[in-house]
Structures are given as C-alpha cells and as structure tokens.
C-alpha positions as CSV (number, residue, x, y, z in Angstrom):
1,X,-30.5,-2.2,-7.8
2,X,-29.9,-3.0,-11.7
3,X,-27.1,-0.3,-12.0
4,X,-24.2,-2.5,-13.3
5,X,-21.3,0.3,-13.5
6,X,-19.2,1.5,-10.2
7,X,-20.2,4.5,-11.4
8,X,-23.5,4.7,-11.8
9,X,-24.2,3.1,-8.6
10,X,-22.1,5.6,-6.5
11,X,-24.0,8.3,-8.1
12,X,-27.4,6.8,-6.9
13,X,-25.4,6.1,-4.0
14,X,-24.8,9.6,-3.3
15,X,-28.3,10.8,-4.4
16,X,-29.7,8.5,-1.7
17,X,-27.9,10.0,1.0
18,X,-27.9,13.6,-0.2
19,X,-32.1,13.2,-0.2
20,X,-31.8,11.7,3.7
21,X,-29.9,14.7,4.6
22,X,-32.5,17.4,2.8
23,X,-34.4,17.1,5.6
24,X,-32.2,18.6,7.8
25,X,-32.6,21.6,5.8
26,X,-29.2,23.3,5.7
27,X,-27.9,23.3,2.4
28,X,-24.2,24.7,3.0
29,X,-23.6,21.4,4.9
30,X,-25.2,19.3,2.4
31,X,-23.4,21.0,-0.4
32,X,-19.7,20.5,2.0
33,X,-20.9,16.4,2.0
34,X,-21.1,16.4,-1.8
35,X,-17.9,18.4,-2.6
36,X,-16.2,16.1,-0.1
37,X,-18.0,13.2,-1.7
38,X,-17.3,14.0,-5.0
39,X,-13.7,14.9,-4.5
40,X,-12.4,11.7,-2.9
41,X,-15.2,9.7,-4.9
42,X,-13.0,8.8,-7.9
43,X,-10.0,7.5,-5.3
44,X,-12.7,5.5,-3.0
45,X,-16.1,5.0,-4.1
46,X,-15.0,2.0,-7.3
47,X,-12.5,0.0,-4.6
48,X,-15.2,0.4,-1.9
49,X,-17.7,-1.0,-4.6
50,X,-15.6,-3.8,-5.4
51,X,-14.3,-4.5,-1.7
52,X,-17.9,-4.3,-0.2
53,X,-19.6,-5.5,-3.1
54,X,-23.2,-3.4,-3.3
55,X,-25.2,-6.6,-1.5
56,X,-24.6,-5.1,2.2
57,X,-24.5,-1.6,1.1
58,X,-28.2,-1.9,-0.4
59,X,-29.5,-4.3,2.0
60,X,-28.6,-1.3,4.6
61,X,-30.4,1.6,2.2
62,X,-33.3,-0.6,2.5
63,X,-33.2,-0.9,6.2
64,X,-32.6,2.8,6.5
65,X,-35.8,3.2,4.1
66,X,-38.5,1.4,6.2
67,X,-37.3,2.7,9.5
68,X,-37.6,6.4,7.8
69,X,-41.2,5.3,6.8
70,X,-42.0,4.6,10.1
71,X,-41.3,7.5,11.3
72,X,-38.1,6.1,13.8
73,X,-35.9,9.4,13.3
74,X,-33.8,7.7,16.5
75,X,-33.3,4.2,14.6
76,X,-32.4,5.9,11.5
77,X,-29.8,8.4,12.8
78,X,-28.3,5.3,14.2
79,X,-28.3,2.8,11.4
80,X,-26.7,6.1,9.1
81,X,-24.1,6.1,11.2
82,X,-23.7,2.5,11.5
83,X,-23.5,2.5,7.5
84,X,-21.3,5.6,7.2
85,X,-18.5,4.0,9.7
86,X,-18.6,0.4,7.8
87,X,-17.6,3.0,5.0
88,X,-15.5,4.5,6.8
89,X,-13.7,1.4,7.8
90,X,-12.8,-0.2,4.4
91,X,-11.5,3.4,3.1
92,X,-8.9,3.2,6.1
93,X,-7.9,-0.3,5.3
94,X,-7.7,0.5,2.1
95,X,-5.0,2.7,3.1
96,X,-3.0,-0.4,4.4
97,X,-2.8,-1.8,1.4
C-alpha cells in the first residue's frame, strides 16, 4: 500500500499473484506467468498503473485475501479472473490509443 514508484508496486504486484498461484503447485506454469509477466511488464504494467490508478487494483487484492482466508477456493478463482480480465481490458485499449 505505501509503494510510491510504478515499479515497485508492479513487483509486489506480481509477488502477490505469483504466491496465489504456488498453490497450484506446478512451477513450469508459474515460471511461463512470470516470464510473460516480466516480458511485457515494462510496455504495460506503468500505463496500467497510471490508467487504473492502484485504488481498485488493491481494493481487489484485499477482496481476493479474505475470501482465500475463508477458505472460498470457488469465490476466489472467480474474483482472479474477474481482476485478471479488468487487466486485460485496459492493456487492449491501450492499444487503441
């Protein structure tokens, strides 16, 4: 919450999801989602921070948190998604500009 650079809070960014998808335990995949991640990071990751602004983004994480701490594997799988196509969705209107 108090990282102030793009930067910094797309690598926490990435550290959050990266821990969400340990658990699935397969760490090829999980490595392909970081390369990916890191590859297109410096095109994306400072417009979307600027664009989306790190208010929703967080407010999301959170929401993802508690339902993982109450054990709703369901409700989190879809509120991940949820998050990852609101990402998604700027990056591809991004492209129209």
């Amino acid at each position: 919450d108090g990282a102030s650079k793009p930067s910094v809070w797309s690598a926490l960014n990435l550290e959050f999801h990266l821990t969400l998808y340990s658990a699935a335990n397969k760490p090829r995949l999980i490595k392909m989602i970081e390369d990916l991640v890191l590859g297109m990071q410096r095109y994306t990751r400072i417009y979307i921070s600027h664009t989306l602004g790190r208010e929703q983004p967080q407010k999301e994480h959170y929401e993802l948190l508690e339902t993982l701490r109450r054990g709703d594997a369901e409700k989190a799988i879809s509120l991940l998604e949820e998050h990852i196509a609101r990402t998604q969705e700027v990056i591809l209107a991004s492209q129209d500009d």
